[in-house]
BAVO-323746 format. One record per residue: residue in one letter; z, y, x of N, C-alpha, C, O, CB in turn. Coordinates in steps of 0.05 Angstrom, whole numbers, plus 5000, padded with zeros to 4 digits. Atoms other than C-alpha are relative to their C-alpha. Glycine has a CB too. Layout:
! BAVO-323746
aZYXZYXZYXZYXZYX/...
//
This chain:
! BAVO-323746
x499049754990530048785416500350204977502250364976498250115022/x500049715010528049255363502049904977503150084964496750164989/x498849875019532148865314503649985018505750005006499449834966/x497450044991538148785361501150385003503350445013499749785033/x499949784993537849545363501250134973503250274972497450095011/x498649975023538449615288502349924985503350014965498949964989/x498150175016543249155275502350225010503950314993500549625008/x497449954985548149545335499250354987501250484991500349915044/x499549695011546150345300501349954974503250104971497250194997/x498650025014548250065234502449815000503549774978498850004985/x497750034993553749745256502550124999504650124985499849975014/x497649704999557150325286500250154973502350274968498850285024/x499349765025556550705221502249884976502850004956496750084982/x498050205013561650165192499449804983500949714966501750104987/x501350195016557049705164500149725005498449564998497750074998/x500050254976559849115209499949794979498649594978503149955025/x498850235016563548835147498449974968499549864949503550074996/x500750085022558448855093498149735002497949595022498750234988/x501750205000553648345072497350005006495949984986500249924980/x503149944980546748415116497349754986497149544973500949895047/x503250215009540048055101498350215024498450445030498350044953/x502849924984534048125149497449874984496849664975500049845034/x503350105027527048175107498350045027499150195044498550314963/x501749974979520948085157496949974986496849834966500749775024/x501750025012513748145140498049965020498950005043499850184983/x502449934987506848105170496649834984496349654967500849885034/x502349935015499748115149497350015018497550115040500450274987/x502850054990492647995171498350064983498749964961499549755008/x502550025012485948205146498150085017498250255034499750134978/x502150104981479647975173497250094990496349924974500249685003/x503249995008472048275158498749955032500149935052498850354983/x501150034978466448175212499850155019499450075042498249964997/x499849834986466948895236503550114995504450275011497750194993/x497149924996474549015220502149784994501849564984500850244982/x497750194990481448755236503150134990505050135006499749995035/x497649895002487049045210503049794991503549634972499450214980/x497850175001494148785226502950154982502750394980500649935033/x498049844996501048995203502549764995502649524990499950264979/x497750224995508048775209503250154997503350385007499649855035/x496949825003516249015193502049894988502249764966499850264984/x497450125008522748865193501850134987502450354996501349925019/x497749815006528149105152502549844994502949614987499450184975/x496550005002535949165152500650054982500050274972501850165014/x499049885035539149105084503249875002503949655010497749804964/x496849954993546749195084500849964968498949934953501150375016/x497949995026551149155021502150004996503049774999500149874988/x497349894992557649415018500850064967499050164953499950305025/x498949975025561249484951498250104982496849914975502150165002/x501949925015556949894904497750155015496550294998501150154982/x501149944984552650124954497649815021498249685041501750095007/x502750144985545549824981499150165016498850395007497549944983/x501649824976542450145049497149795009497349555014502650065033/x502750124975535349905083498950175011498350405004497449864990/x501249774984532650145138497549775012498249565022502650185029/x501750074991525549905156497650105021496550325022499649944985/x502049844972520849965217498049794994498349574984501350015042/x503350185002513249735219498450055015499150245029498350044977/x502850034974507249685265498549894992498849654988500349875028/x503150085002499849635249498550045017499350205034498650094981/x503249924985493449695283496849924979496049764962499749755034/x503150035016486649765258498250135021498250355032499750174967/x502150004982480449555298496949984988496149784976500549785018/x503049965012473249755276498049955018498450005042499350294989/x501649934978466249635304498650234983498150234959498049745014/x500849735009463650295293496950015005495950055027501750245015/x503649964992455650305279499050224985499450204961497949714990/x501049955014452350795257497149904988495649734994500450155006/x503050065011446450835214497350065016497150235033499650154975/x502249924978439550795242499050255002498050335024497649864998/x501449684995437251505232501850165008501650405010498950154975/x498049804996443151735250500250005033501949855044502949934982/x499949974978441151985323502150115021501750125045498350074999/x497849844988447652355344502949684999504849735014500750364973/x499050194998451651645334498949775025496849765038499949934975/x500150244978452451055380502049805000504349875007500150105027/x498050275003456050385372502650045020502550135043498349705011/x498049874986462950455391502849744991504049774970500450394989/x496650195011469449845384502250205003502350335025501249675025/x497249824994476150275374502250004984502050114962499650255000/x497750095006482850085359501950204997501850355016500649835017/x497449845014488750495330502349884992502449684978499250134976/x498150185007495850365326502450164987503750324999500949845024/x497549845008501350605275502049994996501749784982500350074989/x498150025004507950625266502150174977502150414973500450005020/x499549865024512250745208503449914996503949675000497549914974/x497550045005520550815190500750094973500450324966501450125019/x499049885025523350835121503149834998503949615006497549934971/x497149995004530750925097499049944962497349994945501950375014/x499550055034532750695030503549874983505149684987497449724993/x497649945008538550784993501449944957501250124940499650335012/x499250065026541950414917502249974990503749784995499149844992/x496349985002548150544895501050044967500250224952501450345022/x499550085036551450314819501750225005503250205024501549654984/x498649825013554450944794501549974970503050144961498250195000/x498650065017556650624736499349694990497549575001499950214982/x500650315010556549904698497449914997496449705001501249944975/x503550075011549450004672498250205016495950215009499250074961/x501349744983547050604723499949945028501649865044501750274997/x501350034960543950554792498850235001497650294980497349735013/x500549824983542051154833497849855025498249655038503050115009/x502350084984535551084874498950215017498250445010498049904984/x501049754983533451424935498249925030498749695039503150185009/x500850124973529551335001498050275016497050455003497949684993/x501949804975525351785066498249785015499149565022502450195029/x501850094978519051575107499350115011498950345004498349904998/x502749864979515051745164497849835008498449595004501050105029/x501650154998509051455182498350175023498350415017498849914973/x501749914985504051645249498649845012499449675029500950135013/x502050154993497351375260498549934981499249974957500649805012/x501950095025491851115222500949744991501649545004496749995008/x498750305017493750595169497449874987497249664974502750084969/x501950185020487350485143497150065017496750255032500050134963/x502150014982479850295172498250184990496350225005498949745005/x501949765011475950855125501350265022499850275042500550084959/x497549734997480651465151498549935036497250115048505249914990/x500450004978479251115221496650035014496050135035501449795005/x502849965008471351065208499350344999497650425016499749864969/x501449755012469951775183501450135025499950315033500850124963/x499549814980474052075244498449945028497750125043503050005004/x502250034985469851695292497250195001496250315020499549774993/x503449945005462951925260501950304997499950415005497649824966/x500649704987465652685267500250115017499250325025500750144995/x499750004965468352555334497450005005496350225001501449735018/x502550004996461852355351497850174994495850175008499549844992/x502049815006457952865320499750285012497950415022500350024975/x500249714993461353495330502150095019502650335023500150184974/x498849944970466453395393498250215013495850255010500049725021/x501449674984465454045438498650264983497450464990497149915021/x501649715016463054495385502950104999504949975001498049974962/x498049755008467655105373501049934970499349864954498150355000/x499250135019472154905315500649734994502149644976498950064988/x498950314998472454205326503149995008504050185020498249835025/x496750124985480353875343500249824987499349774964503150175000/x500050305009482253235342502950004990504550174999499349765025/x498349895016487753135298502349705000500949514992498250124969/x499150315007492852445294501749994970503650144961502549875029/x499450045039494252235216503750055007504450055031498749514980/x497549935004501952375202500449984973498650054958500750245010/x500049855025505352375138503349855002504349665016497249924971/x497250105000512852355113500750034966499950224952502350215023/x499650005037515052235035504250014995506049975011498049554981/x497650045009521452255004500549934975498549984962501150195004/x500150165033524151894925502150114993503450245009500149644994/x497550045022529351944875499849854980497549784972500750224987/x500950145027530651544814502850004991504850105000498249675000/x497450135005535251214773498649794982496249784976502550194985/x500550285002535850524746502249994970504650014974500949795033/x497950105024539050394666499949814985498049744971500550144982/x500850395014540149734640501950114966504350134961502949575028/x499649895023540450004567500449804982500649844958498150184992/x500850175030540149354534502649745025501549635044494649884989/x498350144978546548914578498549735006498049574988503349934989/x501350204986542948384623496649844987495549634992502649785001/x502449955010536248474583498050214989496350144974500149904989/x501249825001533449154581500150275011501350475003499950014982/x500249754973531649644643498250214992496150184981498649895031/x501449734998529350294643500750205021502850325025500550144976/x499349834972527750654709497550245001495150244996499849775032/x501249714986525451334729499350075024501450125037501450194998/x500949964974522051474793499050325012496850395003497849805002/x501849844994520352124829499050015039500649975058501350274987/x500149964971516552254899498150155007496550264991499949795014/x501349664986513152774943499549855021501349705030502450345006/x501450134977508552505000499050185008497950324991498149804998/x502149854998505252985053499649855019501449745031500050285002/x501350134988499852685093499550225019500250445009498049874986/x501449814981497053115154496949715007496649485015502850125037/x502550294994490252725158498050125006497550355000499049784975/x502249844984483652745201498450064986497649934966498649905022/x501649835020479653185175497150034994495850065015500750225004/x502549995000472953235151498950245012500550425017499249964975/x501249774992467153755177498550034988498249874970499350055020/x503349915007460754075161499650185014501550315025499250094972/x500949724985456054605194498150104982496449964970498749965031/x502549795012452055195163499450165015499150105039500450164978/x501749784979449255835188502550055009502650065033497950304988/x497549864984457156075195500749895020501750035038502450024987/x498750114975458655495246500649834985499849794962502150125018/x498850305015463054845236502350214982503150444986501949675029/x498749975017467154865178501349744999500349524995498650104980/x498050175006473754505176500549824977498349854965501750145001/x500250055024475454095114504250005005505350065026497549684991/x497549895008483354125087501449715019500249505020500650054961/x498250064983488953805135502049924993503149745007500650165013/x497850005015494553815086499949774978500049944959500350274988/x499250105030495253335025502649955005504149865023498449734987/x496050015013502053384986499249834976496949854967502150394986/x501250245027501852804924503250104993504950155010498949535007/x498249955006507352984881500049664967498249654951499950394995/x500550245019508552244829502949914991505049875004498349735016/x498350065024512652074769499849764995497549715000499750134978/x499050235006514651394749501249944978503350064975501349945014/x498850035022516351134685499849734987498349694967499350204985/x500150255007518050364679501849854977503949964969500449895023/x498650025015520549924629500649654996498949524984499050174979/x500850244998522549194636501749894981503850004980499949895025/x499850205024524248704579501449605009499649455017496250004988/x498850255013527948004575499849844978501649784962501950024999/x499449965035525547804518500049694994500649644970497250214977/x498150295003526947024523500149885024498649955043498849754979/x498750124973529946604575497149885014497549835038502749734993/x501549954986523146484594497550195003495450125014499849855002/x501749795005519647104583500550285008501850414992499850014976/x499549784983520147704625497250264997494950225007500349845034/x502249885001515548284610500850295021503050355028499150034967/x499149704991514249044647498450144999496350055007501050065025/x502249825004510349644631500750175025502650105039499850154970/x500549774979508950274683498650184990496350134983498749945023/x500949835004507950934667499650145028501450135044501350104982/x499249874975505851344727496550305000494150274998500049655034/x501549834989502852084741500450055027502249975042500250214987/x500849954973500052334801499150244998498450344977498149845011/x501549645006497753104823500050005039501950055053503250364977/x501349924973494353144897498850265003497050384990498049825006/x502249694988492253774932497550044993495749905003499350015030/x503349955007485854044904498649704986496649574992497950085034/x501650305014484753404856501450104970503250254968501249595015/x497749955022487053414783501549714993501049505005498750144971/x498250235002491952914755499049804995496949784982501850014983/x500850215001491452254760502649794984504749724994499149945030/x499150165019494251834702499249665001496949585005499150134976/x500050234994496451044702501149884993503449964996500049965014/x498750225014498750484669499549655007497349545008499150054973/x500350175001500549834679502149794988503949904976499250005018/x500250195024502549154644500549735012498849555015497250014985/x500750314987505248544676502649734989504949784985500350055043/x498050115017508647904644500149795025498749775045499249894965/x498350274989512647284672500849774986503149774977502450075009/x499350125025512346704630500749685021499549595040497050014970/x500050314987515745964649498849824979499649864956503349885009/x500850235010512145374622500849804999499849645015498549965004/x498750274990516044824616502250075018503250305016497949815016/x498349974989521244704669498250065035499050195055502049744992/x501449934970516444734731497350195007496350265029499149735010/x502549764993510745234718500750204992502550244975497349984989/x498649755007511045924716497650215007497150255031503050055019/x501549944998505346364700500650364998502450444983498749844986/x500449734987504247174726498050124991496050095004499750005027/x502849795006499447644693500550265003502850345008498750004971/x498449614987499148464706496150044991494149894995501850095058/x501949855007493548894679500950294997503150374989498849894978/x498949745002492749624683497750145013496149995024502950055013/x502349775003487850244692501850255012504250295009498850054963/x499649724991488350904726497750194985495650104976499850005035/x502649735008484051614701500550285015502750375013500150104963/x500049734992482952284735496450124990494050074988500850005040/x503649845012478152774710499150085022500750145039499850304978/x502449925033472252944705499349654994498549574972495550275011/x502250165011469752224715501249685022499849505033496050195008/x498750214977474251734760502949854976505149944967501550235038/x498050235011477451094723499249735003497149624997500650024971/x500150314979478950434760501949784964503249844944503550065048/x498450195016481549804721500849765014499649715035498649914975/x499150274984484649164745501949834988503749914974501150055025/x498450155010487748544731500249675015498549595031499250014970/x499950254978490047834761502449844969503949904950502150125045/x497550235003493747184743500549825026499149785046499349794975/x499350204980497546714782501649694982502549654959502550195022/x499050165018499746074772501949865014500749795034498349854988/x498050114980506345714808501449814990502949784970501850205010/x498150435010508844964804502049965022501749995047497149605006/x497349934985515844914828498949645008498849434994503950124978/x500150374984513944234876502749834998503149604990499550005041/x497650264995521344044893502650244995501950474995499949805043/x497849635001527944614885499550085017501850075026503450075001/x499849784977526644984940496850115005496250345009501449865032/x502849864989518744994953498250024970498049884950498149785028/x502849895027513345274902497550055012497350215031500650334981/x503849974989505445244917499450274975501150344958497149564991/x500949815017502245774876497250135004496550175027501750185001/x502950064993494445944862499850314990501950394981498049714983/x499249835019492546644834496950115010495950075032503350175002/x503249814987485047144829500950284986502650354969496049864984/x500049615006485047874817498250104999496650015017501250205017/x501649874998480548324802500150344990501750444973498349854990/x499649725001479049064806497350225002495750215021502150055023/x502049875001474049584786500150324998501850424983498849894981/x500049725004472350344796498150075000496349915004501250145014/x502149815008467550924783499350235029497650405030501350174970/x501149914970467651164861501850294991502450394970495850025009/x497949784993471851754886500250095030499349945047502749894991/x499249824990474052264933503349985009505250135006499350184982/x496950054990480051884969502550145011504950105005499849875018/x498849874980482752345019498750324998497250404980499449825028/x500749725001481853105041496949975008495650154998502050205020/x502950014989474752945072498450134979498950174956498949705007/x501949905013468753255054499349864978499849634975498250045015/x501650155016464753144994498049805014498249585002498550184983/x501850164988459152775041502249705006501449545022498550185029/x498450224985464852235050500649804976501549574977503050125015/x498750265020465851974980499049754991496749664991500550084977/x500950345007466551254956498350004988498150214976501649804987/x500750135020462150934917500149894978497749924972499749945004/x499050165019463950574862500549725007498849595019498450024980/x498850264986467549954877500649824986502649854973502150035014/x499150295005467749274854501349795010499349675018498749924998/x498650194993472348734877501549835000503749934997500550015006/x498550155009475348124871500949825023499749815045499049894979/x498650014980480647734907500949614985501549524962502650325005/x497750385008483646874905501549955015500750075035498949685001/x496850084978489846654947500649694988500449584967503850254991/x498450304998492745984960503350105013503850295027498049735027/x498450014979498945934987503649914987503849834964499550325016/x498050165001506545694986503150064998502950245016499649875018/x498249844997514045914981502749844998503149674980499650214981/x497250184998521345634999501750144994501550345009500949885025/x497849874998527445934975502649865003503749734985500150154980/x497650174995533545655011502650224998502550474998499649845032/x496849835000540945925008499850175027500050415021503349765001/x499849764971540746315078497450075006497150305016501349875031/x502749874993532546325087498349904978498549684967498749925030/x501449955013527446485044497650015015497950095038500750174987/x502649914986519346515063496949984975496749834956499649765032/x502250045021512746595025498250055012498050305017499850144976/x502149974987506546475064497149934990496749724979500549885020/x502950005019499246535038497450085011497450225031500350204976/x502950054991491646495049498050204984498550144961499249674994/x501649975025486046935007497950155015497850295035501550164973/x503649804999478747215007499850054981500549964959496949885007/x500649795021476447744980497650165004497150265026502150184998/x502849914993469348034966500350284989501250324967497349814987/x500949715012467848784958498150165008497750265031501750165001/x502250005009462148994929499550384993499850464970500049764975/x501049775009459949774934496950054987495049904990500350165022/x501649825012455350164900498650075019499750085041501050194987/x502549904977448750404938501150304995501750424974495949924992/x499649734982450151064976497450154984495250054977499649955041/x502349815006446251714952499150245027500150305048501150184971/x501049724969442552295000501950095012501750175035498650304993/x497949824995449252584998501949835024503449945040501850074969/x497650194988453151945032497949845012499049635019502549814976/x500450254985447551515067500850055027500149845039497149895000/x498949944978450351765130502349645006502449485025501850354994/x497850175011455951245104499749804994501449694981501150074982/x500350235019452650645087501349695025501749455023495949994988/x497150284976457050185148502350104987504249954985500850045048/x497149955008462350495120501149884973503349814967500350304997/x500050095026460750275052498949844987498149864964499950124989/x501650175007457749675059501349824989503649904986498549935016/x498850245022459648965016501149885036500149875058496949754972/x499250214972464648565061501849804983502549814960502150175030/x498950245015467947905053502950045018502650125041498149665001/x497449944987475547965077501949724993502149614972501450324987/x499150174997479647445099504450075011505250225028497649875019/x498049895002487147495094502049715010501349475006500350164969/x498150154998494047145121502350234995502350455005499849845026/x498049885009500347405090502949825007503449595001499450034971/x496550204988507947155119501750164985500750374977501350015041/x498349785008513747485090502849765000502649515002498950184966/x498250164998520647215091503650215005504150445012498649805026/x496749815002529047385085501749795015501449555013501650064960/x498050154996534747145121502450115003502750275020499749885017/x497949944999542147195100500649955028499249825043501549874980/x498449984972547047315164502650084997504050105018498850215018/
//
């Protein structure tokens, strides 16, 4: 239905006679207390110099919500949340070596099981007090860029800009004045600055420059680093490393390989681990009493991929352990929230010409 709906709005807009592709995705992850699903289709059109997609998505995220034992104002609670999200996207060659890049989102509901966690435990706490309201997550972004192949069919250089505002649930606290709200608003304003390489017929490299500047945070600076090398005629190995920093005292690092053996022309198996480390942070607008820990984690995947002339698919398997940091006076309120979990994952994704 929903995509027989898309196909007949861009239709009418005269898009009968370009060249269409349907991309489809969906996603599973599995811990003992959470569940989070998601899933989305998109419409990609092509019409002379001109690329359009328009994509729709649907998640849910289900928690069992415990609190901690001293925490007498809590009470075990299962609760499920469901969101939905539409983005437009827009690429169009303005000249031989120049592409124009553009796209809009919206997004409403909770996308993630922390965000859905911490609004529980203030539901719970301070529902019916004066100043309390319950609030549903929202947020809508918008991009620009451009795309220059400065070096003909071996050297890209793209520019990215975008502006995200979140409306998200909000943290509390109480003193002698009463409850005290925490901020409602984040705006992320982020720069982009990539650079990708050809540099032999089997050697593909790409760097990433990227700032960041959130509401009441200071900048957050980032780099990353990822190559593409073929081995022979049937292997083909994937690495990516790269680091983020925001002051005074928050810098994450991470890095992965993969490894992919072309089985037969069309299907490829592929093996790959990742890993990723930070110094704990202050995710969202929530209170100080809400922040992470410091986070450790690492991640392995199995899984498999066909690319045929009209359908394409890449379906995959992985666990992943993550490992916090013990909670202080300030955050044991938080310690279900931020306890070590083992996460179990199924990934589908897939394209079909039409």
């Amino acid at each position: 239905m929903m995509r027989r709906a898309l196909a007949w709005v861009l239709s009418a807009s005269g898009a009968a006679a370009a060249e269409r592709s349907l991309e489809f995705g969906a996603e599973l992850l599995h811990a003992p207390d959470v569940m989070i699903t998601q899933g989305s289709d998109t419409l990609r059109f092509q019409q002379g110099r001109t690329e359009t997609a328009l994509t729709v998505g649907l998640g849910t995220v289900a928690i069992d919500y415990a609190p901690v034992s001293f925490d007498f104002l809590g009470r075990f609670v299962e609760r499920r949340e469901s969101s939905v999200s539409a983005q437009g996207a827009l690429r169009h060659r303005a000249g031989d070596r120049l592409e124009l890049l553009g796209g809009a989102g919206l997004r409403i509901g909770h996308d993630n099981y922390r965000t859905l966690w911490l609004d529980e435990y203030f539901l719970q706490r301070f529902a019916g007090l004066a100043g309390y309201r319950r609030t549903t997550p929202r947020g809508f972004s918008f991009s620009g860029g451009a795309r220059w192949e400065y070096r003909a069919g071996s050297g890209f250089a793209q520019f990215g800009y975008s502006r995200t505002q979140d409306e998200v649930a909000p943290g509390y606290e109480i003193d002698f004045d009463g409850l005290n709200r925490g901020a409602e608003t984040l705006v992320t304003d982020a720069a982009t600055l990539s650079f990708e390489h050809i540099v032999t017929r089997r050697l593909r490299t790409r760097v990433e420059l990227r700032g960041a500047g959130t509401s009441g945070r200071k900048p957050r600076w980032s780099a990353e680093a990822s190559a593409r090398h073929a081995i022979g005629e049937r292997w083909i190995v994937r690495a990516d490393v790269g680091g983020s920093l925001e002051r005074p005292d928050f810098r994450a690092r991470y890095g992965g390989l993969e490894l992919e053996f072309a089985a037969t022309g069309a299907v490829a198996l592929f093996a790959g681990a990742h890993g990723y480390r930070d110094t704990g942070e202050i995710e969202n607008a929530l209170l100080f009493t809400s922040a992470a820990p410091a986070l450790r984690s690492r991640r392995t995947e199995l899984g498999a991929r066909h690319d045929g002339e009209r359908l394409g698919w890449r379906i995959s398997l992985g666990v992943a352990r993550g490992d916090f940091a013990a909670t202080n006076p300030a955050t044991d309120f938080f310690q279900n929230l931020y306890r070590d979990r083992t996460w179990r994952s199924l990934r589908l994704a897939g394209s079909w010409k039409y």
